[in-house]
Legacy VTK file of the C-alpha trace (Angstrom):
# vtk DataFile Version 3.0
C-alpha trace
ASCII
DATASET POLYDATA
POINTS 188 float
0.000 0.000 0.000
2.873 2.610 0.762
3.909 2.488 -2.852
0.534 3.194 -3.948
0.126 5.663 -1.959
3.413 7.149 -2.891
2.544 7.275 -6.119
-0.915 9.658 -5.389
1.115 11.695 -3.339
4.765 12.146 -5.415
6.395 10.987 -2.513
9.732 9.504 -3.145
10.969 6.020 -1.819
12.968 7.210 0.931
10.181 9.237 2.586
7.142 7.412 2.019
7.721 5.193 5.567
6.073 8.489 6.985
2.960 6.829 6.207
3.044 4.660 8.731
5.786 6.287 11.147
3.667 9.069 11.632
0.474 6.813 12.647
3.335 5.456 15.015
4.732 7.756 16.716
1.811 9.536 17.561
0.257 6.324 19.284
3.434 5.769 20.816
4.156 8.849 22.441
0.830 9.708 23.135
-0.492 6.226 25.078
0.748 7.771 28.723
-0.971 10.998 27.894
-4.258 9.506 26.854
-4.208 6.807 29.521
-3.862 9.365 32.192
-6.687 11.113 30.826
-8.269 7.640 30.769
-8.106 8.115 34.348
-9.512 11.708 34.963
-12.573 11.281 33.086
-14.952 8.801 31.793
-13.068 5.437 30.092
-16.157 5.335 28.336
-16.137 8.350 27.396
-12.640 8.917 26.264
-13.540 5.368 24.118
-16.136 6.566 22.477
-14.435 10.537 21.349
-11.432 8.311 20.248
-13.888 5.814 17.783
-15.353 9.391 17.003
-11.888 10.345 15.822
-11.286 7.624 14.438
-14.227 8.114 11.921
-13.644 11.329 10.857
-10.035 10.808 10.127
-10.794 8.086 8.398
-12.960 9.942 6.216
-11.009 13.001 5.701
-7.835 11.051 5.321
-8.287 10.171 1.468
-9.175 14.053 0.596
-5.600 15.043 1.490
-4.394 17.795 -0.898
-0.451 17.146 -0.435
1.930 15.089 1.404
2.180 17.208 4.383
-1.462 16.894 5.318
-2.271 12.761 4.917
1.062 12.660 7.263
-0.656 15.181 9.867
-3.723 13.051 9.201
-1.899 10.025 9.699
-0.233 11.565 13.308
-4.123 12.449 14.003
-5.454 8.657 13.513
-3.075 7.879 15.905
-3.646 9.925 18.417
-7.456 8.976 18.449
-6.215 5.173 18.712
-3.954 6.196 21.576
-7.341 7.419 23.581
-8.805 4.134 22.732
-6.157 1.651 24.115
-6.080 2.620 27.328
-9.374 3.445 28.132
-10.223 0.054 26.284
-7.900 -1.545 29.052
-9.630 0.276 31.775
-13.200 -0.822 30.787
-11.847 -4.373 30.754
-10.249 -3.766 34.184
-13.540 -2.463 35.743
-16.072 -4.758 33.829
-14.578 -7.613 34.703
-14.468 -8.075 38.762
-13.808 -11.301 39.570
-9.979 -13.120 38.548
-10.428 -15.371 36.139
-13.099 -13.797 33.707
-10.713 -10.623 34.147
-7.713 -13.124 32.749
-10.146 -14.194 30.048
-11.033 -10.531 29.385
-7.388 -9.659 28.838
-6.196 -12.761 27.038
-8.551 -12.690 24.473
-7.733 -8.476 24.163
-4.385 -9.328 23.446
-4.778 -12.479 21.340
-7.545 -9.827 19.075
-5.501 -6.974 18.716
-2.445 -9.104 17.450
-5.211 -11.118 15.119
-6.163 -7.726 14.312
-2.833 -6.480 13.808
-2.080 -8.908 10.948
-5.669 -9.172 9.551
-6.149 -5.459 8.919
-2.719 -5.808 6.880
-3.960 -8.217 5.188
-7.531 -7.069 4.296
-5.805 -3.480 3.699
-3.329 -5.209 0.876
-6.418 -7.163 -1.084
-8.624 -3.791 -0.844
-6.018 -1.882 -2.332
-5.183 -4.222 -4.874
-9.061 -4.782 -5.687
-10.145 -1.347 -5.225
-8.040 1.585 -4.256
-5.847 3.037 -0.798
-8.713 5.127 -0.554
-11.173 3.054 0.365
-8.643 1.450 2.633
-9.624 3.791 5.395
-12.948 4.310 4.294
-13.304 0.468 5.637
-11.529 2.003 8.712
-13.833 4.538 9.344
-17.063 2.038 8.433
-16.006 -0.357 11.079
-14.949 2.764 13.643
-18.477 3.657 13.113
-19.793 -0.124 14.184
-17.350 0.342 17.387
-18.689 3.387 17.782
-22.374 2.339 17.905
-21.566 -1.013 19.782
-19.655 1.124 22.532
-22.434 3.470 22.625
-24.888 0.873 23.535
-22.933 -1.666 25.197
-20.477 -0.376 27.168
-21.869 0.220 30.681
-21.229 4.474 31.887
-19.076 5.139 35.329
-20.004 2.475 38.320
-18.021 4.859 40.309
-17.924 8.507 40.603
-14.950 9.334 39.080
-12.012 10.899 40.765
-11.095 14.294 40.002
-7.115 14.059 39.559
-4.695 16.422 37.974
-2.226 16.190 35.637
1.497 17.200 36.705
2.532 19.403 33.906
6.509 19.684 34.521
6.358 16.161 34.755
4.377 15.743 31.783
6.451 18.704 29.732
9.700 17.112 30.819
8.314 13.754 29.363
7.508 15.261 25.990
11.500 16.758 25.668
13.091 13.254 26.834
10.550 12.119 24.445
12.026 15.047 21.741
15.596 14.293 23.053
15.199 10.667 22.239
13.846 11.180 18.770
16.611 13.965 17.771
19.576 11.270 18.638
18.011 8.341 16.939
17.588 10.488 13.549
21.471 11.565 13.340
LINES 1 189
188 0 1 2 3 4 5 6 7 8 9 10 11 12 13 14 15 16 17 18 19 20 21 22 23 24 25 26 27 28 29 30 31 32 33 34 35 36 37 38 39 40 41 42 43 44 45 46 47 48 49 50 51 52 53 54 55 56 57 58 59 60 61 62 63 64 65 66 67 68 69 70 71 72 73 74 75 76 77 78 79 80 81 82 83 84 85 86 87 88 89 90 91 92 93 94 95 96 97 98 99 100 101 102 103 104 105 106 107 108 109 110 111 112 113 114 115 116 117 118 119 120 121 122 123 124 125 126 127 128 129 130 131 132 133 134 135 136 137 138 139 140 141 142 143 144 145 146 147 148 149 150 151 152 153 154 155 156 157 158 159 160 161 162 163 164 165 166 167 168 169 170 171 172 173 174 175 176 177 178 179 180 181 182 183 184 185 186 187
């Protein structure tokens, strides 16, 4: 898919791993931050406005003009999946009380997103092949949508009031330049 994609865009060989690096490193960097916020305010919630995202990225995404903006896109769609993983983890946590069906809960989260990992790869390859990368996250924002719904109905709201915490912001600012500092000595 990055080659075709590459070839919409003009973007030359060496740069088009942006693609996906950007999706990346925004859900890397971002998990703590989201999770956090995970914390302050409603899991569901936060599940939900990330699926939310997640749609209207996903639509927006293959209306890029240039380059610079399906990369900023791409940064975007992952910061809407970083609200989602850790507020996802949280529901499981307080859904499932008692030991084992929390094990359960958990095992078969991991075991789905790795089976999700490599299916989406998959199903992305034979819809760009048979179709176009467009409608590759077209599909993404159609089945946001369904998780969207589905979370809306199913997902129970707060058993517990929720705790009003803060977030430390010279922790969280010196975070985001060790963060900086890390990614400035790995490029050169």
């Amino acid at each position: 898919m990055l080659p075709t994609i590459g070839d919409a865009f003009n973007i030359p060989v060496n740069r088009q791993q942006w693609i996906s690096s950007s999706y990346s490193i925004a859900l890397g960097s971002s998990l703590l931050f989201f999770g956090r916020i995970a914390d302050m305010y409603p899991k569901r919630l936060v599940f939900i406005c990330g699926c939310i995202g997640m749609v209207v990225v996903g639509i927006v995404i293959p209306f890029s003009p240039n380059e610079i903006a399906f990369n900023v896109l791409r940064a975007l769609q992952g910061l809407c999946a970083s609200t989602m993983i850790p507020s996802a983890v949280g529901i499981l946590g307080l859904t499932f009380v008692e030991q084992r069906k929390r094990q359960y809960a958990f095992a078969i989260y991991a075991a789905g997103s790795a089976l999700g990992a490599v299916t989406g790869n998959v199903l992305a390859g034979v819809i760009d092949a048979y179709l176009s990368w467009k409608w590759v996250f077209w599909v993404i924002a159609l089945t946001g949508a369904v998780d969207t719904l589905v979370a809306f109905f199913i997902i129970p709201g707060p058993i517990a009031p929720i705790k009003k915490l803060g977030i430390d912001w010279i922790k969280f600012d010196n975070y985001l330049i060790l963060r900086l500092a890390a990614c400035r000595s790995s490029s050169g």
